[in-house]
N, CA, C and O of each residue as an XYZ file, in Angstrom:
340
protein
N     -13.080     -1.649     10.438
C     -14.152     -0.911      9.791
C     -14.589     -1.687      8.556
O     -13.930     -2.149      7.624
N     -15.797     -1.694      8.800
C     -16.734     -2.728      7.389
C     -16.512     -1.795      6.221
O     -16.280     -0.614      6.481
N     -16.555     -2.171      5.030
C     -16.709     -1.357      3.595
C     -18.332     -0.774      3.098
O     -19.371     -1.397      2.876
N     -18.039      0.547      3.049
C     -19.804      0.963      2.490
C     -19.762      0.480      1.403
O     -18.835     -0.038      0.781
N     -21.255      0.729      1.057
C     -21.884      0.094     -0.428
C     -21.402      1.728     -0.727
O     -21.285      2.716     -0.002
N     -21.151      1.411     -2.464
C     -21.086      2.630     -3.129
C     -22.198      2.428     -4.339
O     -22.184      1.673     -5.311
N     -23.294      3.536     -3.830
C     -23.713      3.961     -5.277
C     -23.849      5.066     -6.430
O     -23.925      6.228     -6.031
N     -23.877      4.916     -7.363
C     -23.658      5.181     -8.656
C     -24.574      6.416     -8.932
O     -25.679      6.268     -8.410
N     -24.440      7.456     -9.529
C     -25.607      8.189    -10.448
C     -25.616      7.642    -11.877
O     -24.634      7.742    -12.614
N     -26.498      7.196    -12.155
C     -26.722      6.847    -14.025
C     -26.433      7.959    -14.858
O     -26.230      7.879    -16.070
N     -26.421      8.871    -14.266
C     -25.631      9.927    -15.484
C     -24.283      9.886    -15.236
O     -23.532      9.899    -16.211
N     -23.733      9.830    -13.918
C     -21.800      9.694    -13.617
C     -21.811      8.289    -14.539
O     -20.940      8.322    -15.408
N     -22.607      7.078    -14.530
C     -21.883      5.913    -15.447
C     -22.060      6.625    -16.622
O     -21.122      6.051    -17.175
N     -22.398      7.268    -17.346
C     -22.673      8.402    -18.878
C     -21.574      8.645    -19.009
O     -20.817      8.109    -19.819
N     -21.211      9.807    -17.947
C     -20.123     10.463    -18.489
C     -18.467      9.473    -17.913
O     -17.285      9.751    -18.114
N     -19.093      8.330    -17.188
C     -17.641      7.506    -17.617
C     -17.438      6.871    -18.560
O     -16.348      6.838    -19.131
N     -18.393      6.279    -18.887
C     -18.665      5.231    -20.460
C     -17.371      6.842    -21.686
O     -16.334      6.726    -22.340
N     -18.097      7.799    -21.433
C     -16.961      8.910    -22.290
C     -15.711      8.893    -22.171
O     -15.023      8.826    -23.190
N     -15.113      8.951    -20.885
C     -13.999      8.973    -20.482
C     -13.238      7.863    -21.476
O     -13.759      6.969    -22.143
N     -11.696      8.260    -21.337
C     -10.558      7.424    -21.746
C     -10.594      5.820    -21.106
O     -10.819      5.762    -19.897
N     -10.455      4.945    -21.596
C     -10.190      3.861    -20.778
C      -9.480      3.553    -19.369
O      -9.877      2.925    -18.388
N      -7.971      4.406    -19.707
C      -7.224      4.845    -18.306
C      -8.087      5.380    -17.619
O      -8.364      4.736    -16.608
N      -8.825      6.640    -17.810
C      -9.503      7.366    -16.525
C     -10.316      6.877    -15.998
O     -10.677      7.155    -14.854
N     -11.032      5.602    -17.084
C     -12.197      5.362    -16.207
C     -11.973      4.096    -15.151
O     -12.751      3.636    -14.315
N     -10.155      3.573    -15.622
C      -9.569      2.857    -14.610
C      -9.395      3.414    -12.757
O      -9.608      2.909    -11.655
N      -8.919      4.642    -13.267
C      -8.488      5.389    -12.220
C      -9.733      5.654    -11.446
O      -9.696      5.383    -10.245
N     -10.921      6.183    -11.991
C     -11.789      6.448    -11.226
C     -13.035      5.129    -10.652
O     -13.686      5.084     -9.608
N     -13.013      4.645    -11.248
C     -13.527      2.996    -11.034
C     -12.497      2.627     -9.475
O     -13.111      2.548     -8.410
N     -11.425      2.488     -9.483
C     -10.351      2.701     -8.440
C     -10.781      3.206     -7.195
O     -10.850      2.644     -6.102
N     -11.157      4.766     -7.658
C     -11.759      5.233     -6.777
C     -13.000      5.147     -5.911
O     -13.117      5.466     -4.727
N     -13.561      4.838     -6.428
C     -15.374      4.124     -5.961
C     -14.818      3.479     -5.320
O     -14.955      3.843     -4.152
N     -13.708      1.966     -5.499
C     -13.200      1.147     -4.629
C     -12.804      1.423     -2.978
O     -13.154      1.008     -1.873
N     -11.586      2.664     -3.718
C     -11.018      3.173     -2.161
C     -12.159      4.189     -1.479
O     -11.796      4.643     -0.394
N     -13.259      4.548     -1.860
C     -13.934      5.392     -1.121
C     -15.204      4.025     -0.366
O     -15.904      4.311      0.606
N     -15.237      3.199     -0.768
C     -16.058      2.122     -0.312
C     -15.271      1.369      1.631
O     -15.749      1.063      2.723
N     -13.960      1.411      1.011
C     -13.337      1.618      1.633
C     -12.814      2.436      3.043
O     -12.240      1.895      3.989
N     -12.989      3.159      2.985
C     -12.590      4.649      3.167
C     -13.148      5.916      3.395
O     -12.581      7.009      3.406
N     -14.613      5.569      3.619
C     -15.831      6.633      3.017
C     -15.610      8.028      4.054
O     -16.304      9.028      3.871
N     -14.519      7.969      5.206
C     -14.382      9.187      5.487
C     -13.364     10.231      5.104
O     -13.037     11.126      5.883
N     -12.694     10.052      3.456
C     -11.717     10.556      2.809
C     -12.312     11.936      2.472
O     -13.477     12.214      2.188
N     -11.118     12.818      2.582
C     -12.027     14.125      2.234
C     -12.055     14.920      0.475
O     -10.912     14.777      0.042
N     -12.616     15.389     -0.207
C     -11.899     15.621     -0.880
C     -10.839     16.749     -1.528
O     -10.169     17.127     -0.567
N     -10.493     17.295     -2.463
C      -9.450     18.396     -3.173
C     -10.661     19.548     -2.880
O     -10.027     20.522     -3.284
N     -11.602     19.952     -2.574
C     -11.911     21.014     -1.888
C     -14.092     20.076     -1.366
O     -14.550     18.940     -1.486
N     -14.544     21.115     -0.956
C     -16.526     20.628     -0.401
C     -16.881     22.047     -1.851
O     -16.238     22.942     -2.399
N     -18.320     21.454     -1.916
C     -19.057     22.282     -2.426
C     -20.209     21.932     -1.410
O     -19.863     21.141     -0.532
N     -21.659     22.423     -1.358
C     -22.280     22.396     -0.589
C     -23.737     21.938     -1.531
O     -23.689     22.206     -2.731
N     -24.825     21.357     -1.069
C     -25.830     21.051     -2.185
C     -26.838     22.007     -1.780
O     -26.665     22.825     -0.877
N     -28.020     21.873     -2.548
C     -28.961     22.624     -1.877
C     -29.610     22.452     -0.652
O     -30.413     23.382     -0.575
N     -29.671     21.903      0.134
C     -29.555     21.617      1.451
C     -29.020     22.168      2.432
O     -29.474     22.351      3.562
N     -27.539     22.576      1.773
C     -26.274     22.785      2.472
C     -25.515     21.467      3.020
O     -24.722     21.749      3.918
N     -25.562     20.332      2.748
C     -24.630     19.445      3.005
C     -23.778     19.459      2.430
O     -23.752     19.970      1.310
N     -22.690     18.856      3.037
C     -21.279     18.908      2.274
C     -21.609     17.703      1.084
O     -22.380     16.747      1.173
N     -20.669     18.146     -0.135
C     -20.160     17.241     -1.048
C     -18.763     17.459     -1.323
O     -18.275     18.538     -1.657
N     -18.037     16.174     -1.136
C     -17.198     16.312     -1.435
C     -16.612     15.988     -2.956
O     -16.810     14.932     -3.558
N     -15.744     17.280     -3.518
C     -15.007     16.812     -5.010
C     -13.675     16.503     -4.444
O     -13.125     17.049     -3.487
N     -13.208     15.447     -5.263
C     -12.630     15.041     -6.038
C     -11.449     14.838     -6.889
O     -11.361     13.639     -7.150
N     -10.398     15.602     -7.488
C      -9.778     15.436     -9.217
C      -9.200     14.705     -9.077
O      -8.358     14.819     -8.186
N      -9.266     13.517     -9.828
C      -8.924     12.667    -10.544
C      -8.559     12.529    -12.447
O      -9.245     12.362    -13.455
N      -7.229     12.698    -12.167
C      -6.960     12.832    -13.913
C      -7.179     14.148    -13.931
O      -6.692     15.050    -13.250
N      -8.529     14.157    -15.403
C      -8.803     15.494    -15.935
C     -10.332     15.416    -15.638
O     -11.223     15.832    -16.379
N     -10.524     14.628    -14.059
C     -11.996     14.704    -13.984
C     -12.336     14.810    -12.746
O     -11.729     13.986    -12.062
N     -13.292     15.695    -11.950
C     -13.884     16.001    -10.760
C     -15.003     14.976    -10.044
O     -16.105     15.016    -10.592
N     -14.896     14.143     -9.001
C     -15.860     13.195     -8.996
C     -16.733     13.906     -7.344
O     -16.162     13.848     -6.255
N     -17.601     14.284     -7.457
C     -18.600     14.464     -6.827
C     -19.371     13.549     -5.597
O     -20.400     13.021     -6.016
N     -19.057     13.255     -4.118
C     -20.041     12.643     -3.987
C     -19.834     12.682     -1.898
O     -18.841     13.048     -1.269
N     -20.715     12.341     -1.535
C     -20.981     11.913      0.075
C     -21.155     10.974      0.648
O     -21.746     10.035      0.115
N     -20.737     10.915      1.823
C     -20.367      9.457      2.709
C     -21.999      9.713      3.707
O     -22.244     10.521      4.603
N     -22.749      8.787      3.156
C     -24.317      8.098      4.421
C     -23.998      7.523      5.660
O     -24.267      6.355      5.938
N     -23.410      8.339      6.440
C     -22.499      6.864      7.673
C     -24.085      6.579      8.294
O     -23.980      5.538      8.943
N     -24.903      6.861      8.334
C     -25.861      6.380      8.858
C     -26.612      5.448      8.119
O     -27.697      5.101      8.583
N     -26.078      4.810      6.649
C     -26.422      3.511      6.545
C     -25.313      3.072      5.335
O     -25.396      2.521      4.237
N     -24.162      3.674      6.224
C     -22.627      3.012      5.010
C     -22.715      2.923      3.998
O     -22.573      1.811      3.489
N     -22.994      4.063      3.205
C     -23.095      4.142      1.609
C     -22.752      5.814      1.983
O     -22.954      6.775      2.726
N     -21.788      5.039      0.324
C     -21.027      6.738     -0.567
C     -22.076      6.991     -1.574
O     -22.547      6.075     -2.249
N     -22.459      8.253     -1.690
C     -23.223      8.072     -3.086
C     -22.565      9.231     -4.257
O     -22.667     10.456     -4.307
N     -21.878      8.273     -5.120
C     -21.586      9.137     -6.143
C     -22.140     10.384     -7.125
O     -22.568     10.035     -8.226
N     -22.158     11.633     -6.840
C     -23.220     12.387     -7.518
C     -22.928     12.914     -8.773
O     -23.873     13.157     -9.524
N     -21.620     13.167     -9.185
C     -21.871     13.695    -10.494
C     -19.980     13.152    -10.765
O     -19.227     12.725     -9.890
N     -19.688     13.347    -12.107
C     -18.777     13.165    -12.603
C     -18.840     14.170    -13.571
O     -19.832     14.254    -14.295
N     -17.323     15.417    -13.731
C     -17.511     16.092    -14.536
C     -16.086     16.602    -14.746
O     -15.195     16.441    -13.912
N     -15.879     17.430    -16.295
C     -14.288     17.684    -16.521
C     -13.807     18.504    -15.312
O     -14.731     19.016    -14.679
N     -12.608     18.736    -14.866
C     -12.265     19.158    -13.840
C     -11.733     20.545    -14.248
O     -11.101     20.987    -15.207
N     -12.321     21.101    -12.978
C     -12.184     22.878    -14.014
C     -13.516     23.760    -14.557
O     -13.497     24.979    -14.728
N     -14.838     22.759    -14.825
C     -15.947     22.655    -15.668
C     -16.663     23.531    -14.532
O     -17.844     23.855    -14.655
């Protein structure tokens, strides 16, 4: 299995630039293994307005937001937020 492209929301790089240095190790990490991996599920779905699945996330003390495009191998990261929030 080839690796998807992972992309980014410009507000999730926001609220990582905030984050601790460690977390934003850990979750940087993560983009990796989900590039990887893009059919990982996550710690529970929320649904968008659409109703597609999104999957969260926790990582650390932070919830990472996002969905696997298998129809053109990209994850797209949607939100990054405190976990719990």
């Amino acid at each position: 299995m080839s690796s998807y492209r992972v992309f980014i929301a410009a507000d999730v790089i926001a609220s990582l630039k905030a984050c601790k240095r460690q977390e934003q190790l850990l979750i940087t990490r993560l983009f990796d293994e989900l590039a990887n991996d893009p059919h990982r599920a996550g710690d529970y779905v929320e649904r968008d307005e659409i109703g597609r699945p999104i999957q969260v996330l926790i990582i650390s003390r932070q919830s990472v937001f996002f969905w696997a495009d298998h129809a053109v191998n990209e994850v797209k990261i949607l939100d990054l937020k405190p976990a719990g929030a």
